[in-house]
Chimera marker file (.cmm) of the C-alpha trace (Angstrom):
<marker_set name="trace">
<marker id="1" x="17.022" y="-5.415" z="2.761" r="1" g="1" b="0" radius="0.5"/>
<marker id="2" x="19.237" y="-3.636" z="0.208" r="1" g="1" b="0" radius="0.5"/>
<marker id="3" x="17.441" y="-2.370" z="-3.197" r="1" g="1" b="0" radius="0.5"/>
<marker id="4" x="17.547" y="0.030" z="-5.880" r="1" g="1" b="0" radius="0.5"/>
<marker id="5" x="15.266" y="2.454" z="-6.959" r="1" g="1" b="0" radius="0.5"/>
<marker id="6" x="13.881" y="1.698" z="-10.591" r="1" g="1" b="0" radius="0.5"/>
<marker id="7" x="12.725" y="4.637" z="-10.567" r="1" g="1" b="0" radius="0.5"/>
<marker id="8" x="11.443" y="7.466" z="-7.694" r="1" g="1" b="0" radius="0.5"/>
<marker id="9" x="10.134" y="5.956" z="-4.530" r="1" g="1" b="0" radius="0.5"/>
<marker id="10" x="8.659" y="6.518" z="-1.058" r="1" g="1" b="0" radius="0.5"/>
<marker id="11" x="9.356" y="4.368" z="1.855" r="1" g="1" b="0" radius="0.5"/>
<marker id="12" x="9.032" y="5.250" z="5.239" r="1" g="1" b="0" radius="0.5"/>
<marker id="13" x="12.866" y="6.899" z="5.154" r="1" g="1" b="0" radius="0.5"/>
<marker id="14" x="11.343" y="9.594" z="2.414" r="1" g="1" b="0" radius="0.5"/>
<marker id="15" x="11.695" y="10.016" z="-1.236" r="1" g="1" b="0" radius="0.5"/>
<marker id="16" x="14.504" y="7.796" z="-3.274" r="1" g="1" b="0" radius="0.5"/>
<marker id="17" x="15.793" y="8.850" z="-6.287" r="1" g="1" b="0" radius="0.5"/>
<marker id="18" x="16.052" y="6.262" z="-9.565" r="1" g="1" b="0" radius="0.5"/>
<marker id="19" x="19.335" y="4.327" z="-9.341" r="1" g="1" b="0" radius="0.5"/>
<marker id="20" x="19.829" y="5.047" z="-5.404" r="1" g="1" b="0" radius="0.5"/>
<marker id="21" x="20.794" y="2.437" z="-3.067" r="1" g="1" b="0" radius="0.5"/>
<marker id="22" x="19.192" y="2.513" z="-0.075" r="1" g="1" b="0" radius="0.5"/>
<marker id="23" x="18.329" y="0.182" z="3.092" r="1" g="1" b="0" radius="0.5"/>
<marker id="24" x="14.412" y="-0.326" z="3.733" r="1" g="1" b="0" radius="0.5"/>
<marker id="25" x="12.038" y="-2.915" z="5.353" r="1" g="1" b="0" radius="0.5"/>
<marker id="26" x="8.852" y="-2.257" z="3.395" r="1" g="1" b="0" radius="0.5"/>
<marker id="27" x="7.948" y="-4.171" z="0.515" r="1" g="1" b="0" radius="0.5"/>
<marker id="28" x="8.159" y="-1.736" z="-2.640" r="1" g="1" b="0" radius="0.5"/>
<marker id="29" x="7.301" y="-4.493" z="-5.038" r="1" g="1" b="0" radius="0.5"/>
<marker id="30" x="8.111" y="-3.805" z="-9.176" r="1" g="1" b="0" radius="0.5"/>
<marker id="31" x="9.649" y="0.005" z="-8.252" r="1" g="1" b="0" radius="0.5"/>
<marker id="32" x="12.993" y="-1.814" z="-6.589" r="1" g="1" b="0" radius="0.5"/>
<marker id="33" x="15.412" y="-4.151" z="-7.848" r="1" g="1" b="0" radius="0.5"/>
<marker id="34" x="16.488" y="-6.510" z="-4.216" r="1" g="1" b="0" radius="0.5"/>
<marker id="35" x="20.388" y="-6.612" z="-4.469" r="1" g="1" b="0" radius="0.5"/>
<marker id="36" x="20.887" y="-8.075" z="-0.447" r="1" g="1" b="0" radius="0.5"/>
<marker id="37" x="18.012" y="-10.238" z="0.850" r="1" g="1" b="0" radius="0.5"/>
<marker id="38" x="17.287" y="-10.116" z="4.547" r="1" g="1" b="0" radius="0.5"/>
<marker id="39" x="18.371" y="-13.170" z="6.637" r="1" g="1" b="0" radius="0.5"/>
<marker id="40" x="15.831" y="-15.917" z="6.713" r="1" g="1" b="0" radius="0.5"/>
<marker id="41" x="15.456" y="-14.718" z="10.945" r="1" g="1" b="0" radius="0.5"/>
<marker id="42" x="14.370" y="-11.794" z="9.995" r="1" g="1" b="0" radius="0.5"/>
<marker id="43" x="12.163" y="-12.847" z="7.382" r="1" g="1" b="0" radius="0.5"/>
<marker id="44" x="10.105" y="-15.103" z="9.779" r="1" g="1" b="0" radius="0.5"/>
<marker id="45" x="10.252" y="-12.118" z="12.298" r="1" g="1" b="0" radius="0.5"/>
<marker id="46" x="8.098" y="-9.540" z="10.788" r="1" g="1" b="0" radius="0.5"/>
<marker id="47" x="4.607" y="-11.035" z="10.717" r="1" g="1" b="0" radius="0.5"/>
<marker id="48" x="2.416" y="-10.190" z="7.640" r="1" g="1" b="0" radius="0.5"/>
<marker id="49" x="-0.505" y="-7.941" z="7.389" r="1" g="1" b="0" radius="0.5"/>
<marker id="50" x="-3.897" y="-10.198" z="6.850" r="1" g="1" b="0" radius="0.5"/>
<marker id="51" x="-6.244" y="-7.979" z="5.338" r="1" g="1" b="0" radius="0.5"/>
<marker id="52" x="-9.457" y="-7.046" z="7.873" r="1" g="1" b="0" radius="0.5"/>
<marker id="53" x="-12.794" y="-7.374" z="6.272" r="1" g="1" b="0" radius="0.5"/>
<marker id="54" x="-15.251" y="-5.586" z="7.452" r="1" g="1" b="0" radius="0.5"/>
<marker id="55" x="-19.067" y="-6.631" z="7.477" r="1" g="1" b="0" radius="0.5"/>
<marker id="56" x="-20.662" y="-4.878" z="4.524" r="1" g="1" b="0" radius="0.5"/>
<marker id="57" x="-23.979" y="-2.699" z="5.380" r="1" g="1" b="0" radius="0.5"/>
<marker id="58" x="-26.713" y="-2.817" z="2.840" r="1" g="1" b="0" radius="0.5"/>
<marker id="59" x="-30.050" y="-0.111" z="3.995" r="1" g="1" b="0" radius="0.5"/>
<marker id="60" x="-33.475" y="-2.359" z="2.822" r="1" g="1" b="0" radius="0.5"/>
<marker id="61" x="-34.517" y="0.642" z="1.163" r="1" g="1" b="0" radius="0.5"/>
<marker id="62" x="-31.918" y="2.550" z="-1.118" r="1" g="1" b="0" radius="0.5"/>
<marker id="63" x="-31.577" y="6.166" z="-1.056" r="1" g="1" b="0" radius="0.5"/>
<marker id="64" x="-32.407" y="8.439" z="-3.929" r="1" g="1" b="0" radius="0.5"/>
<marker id="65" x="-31.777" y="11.771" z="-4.132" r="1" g="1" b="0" radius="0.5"/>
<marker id="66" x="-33.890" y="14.058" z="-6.506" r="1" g="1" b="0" radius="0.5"/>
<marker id="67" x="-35.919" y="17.588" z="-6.384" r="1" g="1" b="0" radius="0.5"/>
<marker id="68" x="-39.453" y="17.792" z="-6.000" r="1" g="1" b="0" radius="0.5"/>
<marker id="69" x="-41.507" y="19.805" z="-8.499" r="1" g="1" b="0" radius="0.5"/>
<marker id="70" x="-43.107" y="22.596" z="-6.938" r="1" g="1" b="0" radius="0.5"/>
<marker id="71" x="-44.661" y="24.349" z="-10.126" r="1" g="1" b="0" radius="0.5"/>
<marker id="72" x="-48.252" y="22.636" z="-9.301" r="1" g="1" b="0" radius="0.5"/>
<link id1="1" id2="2" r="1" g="1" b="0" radius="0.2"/>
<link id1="2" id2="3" r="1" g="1" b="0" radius="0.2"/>
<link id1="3" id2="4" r="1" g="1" b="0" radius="0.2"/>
<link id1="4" id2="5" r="1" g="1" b="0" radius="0.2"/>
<link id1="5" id2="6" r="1" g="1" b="0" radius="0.2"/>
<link id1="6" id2="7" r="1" g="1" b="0" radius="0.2"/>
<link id1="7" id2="8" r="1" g="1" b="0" radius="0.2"/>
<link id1="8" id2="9" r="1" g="1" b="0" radius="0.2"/>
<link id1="9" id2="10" r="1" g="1" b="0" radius="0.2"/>
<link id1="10" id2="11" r="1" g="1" b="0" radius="0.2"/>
<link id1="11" id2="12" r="1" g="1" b="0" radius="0.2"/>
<link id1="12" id2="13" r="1" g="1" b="0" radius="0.2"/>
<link id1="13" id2="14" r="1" g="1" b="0" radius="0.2"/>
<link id1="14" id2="15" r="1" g="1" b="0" radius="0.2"/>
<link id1="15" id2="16" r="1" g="1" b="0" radius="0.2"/>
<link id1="16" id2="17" r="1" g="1" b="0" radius="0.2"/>
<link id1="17" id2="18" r="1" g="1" b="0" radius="0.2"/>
<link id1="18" id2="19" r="1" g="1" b="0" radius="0.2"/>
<link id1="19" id2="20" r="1" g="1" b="0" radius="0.2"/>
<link id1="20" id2="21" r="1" g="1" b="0" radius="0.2"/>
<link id1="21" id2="22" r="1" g="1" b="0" radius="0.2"/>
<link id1="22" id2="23" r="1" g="1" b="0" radius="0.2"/>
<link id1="23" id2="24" r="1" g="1" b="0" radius="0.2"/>
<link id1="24" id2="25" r="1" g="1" b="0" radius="0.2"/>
<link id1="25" id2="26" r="1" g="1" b="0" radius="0.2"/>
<link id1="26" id2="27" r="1" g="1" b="0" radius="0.2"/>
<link id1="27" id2="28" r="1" g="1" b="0" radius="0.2"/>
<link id1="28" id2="29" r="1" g="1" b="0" radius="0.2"/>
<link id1="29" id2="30" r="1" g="1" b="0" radius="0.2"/>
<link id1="30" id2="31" r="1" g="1" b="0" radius="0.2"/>
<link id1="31" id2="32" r="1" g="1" b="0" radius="0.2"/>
<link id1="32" id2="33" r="1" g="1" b="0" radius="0.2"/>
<link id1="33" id2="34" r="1" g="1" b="0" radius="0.2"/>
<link id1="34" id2="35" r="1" g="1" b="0" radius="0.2"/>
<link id1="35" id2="36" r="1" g="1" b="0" radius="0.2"/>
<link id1="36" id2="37" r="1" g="1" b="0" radius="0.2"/>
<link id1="37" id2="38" r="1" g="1" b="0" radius="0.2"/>
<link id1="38" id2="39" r="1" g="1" b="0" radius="0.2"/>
<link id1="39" id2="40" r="1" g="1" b="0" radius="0.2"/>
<link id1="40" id2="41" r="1" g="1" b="0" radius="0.2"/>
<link id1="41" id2="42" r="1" g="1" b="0" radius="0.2"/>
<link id1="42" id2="43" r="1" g="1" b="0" radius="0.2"/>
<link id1="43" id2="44" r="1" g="1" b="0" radius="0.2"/>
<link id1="44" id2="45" r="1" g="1" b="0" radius="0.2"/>
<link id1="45" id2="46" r="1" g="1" b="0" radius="0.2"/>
<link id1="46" id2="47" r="1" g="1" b="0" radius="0.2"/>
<link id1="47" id2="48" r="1" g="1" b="0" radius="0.2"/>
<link id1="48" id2="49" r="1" g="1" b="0" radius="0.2"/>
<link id1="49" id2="50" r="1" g="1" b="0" radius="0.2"/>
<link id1="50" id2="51" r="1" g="1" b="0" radius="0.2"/>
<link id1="51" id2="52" r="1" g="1" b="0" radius="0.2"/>
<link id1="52" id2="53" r="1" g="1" b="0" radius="0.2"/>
<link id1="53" id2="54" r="1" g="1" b="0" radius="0.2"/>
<link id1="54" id2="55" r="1" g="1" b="0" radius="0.2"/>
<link id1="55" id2="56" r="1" g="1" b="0" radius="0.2"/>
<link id1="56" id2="57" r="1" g="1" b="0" radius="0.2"/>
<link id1="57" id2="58" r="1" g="1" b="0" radius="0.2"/>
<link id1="58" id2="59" r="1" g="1" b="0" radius="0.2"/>
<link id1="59" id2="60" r="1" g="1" b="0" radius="0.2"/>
<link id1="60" id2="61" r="1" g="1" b="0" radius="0.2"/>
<link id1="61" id2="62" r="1" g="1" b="0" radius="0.2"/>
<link id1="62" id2="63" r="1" g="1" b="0" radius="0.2"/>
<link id1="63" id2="64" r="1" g="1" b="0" radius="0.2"/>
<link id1="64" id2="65" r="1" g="1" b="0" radius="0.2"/>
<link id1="65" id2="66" r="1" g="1" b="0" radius="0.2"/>
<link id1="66" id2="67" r="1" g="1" b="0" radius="0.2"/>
<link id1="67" id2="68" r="1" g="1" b="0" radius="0.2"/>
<link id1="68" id2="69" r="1" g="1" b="0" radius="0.2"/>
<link id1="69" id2="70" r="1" g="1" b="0" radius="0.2"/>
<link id1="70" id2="71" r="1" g="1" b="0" radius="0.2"/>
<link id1="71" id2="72" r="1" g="1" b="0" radius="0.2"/>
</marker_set>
């Protein structure tokens, strides 16, 4: 899609100055202003990124840290 920079960016292509014009694929959300949409094709080509969740560990006994007193 077509955009231009609000204001400096970074896309895959490099750095993009505010006001520049430039070609990209990556959604760059608030920092770009979308002047040329990409054809609905496109669009239904380029799958979207589920987020993964991972399984959370919890230890039964948590961990604390401290220094022993050795003055006895």
């Amino acid at each position: 899609m077509l955009v231009k920079a609000k204001w400096n960016v970074k896309d895959n292509g490099g750095w993009h100055a505010a006001g520049e014009v430039f070609q990209t694929e990556e959604n760059l959300g608030e920092a770009v202003e979308i002047l040329e949409k990409p054809s609905r094709a496109v669009v239904e080509a380029v799958p979207e990124e589920k987020p993964v969740q991972t399984p959370v560990q919890t230890s039964e006994k948590p961990r604390v840290s401290r220094r022993k007193n050795s003055a006895e």
